[in-house]
N, C-alpha and C positions, 0 to 999 in steps of 0.2 A: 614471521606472520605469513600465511596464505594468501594468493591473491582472492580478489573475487569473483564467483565465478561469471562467464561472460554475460548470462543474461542480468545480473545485479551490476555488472559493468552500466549494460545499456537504460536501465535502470536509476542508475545513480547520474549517467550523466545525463539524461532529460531531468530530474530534480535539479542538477545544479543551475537547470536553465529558471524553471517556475521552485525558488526556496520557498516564498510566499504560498505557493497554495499546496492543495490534498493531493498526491499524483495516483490515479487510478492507472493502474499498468495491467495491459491486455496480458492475459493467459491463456490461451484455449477460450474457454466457457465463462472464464472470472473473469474482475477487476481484483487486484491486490493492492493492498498498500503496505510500506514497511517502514521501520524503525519509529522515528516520531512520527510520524505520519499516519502510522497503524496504531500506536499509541494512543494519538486523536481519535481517530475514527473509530476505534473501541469505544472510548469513554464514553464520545458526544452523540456516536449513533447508533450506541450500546448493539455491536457485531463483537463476538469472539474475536480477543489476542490469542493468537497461534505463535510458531514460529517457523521457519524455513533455512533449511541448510545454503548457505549462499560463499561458500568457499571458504569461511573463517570458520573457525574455532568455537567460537558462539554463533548459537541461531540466529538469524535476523527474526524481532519482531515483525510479525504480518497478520493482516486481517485481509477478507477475502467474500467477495458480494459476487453473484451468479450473474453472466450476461444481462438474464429475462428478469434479476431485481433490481436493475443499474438504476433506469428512471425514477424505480421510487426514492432509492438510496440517494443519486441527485436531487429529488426537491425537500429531501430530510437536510439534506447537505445545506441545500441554499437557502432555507426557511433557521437553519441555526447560523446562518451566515459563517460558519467555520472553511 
């Protein structure tokens, strides 16, 4: 198996810190989120599942919100309490 690659490193270990919550992870201009995480955030605040090459074999599920729509996406977030 591949490793992953280093920004899905950096990625995965800030999750292992906050498992409990949604990790929005800086990109350039995005927040992304992936695997369960993006999963959620599809469903509950109905944004397109993508996927993203991240060193493995399968895509990592990811969903992905624009800098300039974070605030809103944050009070959708905290008004569904997810």
């Amino acid at each position: 198996m591949a490793e992953f690659s280093p920004m899905m490193k950096h990625y995965l270990e800030i999750k292992e810190e906050y498992k409990d919550c949604i990790v929005f992870y800086r990109l350039g201009d995005f927040y992304e989120m992936f695997f369960d995480d993006a999963k959620t955030a599809s469903r509950e605040l109905e944004i397109t599942l993508t996927g993203r090459d991240c060193g493995q074999e399968e895509r990592a599920p990811m969903c992905r919100s624009s800098f300039s729509c974070s605030r809103k996406l944050y009070c959708k977030t905290y008004r569904k309490r997810i």
